[in-house]
C-alpha positions in Angstrom: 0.0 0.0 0.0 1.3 3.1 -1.1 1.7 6.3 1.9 -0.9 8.4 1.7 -0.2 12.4 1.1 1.1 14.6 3.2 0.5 17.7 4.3 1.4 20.6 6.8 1.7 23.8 7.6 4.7 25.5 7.0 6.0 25.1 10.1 4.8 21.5 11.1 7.4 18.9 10.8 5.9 17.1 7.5 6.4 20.6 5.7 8.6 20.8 2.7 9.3 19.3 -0.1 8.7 15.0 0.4 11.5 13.8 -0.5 13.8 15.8 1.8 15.5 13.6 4.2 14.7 15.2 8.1 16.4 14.1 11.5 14.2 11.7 13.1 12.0 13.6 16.0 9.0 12.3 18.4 7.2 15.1 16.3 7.9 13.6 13.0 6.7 10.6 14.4 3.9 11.7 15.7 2.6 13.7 12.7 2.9 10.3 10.5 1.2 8.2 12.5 -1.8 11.0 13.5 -1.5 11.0 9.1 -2.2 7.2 9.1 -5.3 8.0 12.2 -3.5 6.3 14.9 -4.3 7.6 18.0 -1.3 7.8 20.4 -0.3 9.3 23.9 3.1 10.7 25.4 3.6 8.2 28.2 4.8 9.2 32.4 8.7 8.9 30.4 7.9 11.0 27.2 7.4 8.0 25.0 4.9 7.7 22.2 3.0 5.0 22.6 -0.3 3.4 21.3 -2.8 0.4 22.0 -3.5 -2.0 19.3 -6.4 -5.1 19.2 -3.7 -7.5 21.6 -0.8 -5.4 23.1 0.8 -2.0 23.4 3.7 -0.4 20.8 5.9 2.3 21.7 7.8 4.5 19.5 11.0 5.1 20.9 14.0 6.9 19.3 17.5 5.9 20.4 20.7 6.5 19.8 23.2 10.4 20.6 21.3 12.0 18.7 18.3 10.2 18.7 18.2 8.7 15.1 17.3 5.5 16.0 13.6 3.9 15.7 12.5 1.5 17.8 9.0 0.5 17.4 8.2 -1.7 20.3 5.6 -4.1 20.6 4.3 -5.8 24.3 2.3 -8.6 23.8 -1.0 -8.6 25.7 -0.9 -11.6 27.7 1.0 -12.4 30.6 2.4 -15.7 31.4 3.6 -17.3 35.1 7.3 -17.0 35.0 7.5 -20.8 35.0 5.7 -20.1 31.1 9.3 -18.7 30.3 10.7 -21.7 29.1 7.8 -22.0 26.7 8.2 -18.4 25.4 11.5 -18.9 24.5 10.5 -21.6 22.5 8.1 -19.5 20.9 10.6 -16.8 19.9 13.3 -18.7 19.2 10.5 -20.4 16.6 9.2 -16.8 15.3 13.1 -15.6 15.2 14.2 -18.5 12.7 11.4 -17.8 10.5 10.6 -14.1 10.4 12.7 -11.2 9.7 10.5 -8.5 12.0 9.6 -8.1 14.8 12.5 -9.7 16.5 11.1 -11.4 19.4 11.9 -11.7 23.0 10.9 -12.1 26.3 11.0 -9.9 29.0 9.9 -11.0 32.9 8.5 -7.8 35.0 9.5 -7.0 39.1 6.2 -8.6 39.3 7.4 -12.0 38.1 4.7 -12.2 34.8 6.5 -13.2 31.5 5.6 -10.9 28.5 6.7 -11.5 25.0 8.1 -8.3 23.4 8.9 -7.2 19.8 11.0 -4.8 18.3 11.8 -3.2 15.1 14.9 -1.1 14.7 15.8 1.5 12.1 19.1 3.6 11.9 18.3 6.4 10.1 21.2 8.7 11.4 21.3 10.2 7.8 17.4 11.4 8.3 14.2 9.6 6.5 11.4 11.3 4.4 7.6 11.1 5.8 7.6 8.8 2.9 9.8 6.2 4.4 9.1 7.0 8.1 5.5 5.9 7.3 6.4 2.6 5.9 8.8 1.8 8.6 6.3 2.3 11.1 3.6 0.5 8.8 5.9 -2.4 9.4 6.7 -1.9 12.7 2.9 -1.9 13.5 1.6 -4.6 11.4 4.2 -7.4 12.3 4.0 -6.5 15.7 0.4 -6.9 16.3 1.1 -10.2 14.0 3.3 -11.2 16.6 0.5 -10.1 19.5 -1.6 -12.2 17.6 0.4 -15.5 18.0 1.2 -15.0 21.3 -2.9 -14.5 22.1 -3.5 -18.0 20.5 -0.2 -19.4 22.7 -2.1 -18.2 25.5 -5.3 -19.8 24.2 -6.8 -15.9 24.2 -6.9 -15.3 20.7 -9.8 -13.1 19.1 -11.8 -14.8 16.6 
């Protein structure tokens, strides 16, 4: 599917001319996925972050300068830690035969097992809206794939 058209003021961060590549910022991000209709909040540590049908993604930039994406997905379900064994089977599964998200699992203070995804982009040279919107597409859609699978490893999957 090809990005849809954007615009802005002159001011806002999609301005100018689209195929200009511009530092990655939270507002670039931002503006493309409020382009896309993806609602999204600033979290307690300044993240952007959104809820999809079976887990959370943040959209976290990394990096000195910041020019790394990470679009991070949480899985929905948690699992007793003693289910870590099994996630790691799982990921280990989805790692060998999927590029993205790479998958992982992460155990709270709390002692509940989450599996987590994550997409990473350097794009220390800047990205147009253009490309921005497609790695985020990506980010999005294979992590909620990945939400998904872990639903129906839980035996909570939506019909």
């Amino acid at each position: 599917m090809a990005s849809p058209e954007f615009e802005d003021g002159p001011d806002g961060p999609l301005a100018g001319h689209p195929s200009t590549l511009r530092p990655l910022t939270q507002d670039l991000v931002a503006a493309v996925l409020a382009n896309r209709g993806h609602a999204v909040t600033t979290d307690a540590g300044g993240d952007l972050v959104g809820r999809w049908e079976d887990g959370h993604i943040w959209f976290l930039r990394a990096g000195d300068a910041g020019e790394l994406l990470q679009v991070r997905t949480v899985a929905g379900h948690a699992f007793p830690v003693d289910s870590v064994p099994l996630l790691h089977e799982f990921c280990n599964t989805w790692n060998r035969d999927r590029f993205w998200p790479k998958a992982f699992v992460h155990v709270d203070d709390a002692g509940h097992a989450r599996v987590c995804g994550e997409v990473i982009a350097d794009l220390e040279r800047g990205v147009t809206p253009h490309q921005l919107d497609r790695l985020l597409d990506q980010g999005i859609s294979t992590g909620c794939r990945l939400a998904a699978e872990v639903g129906r490893l839980a035996g909570t999957a939506r019909p």
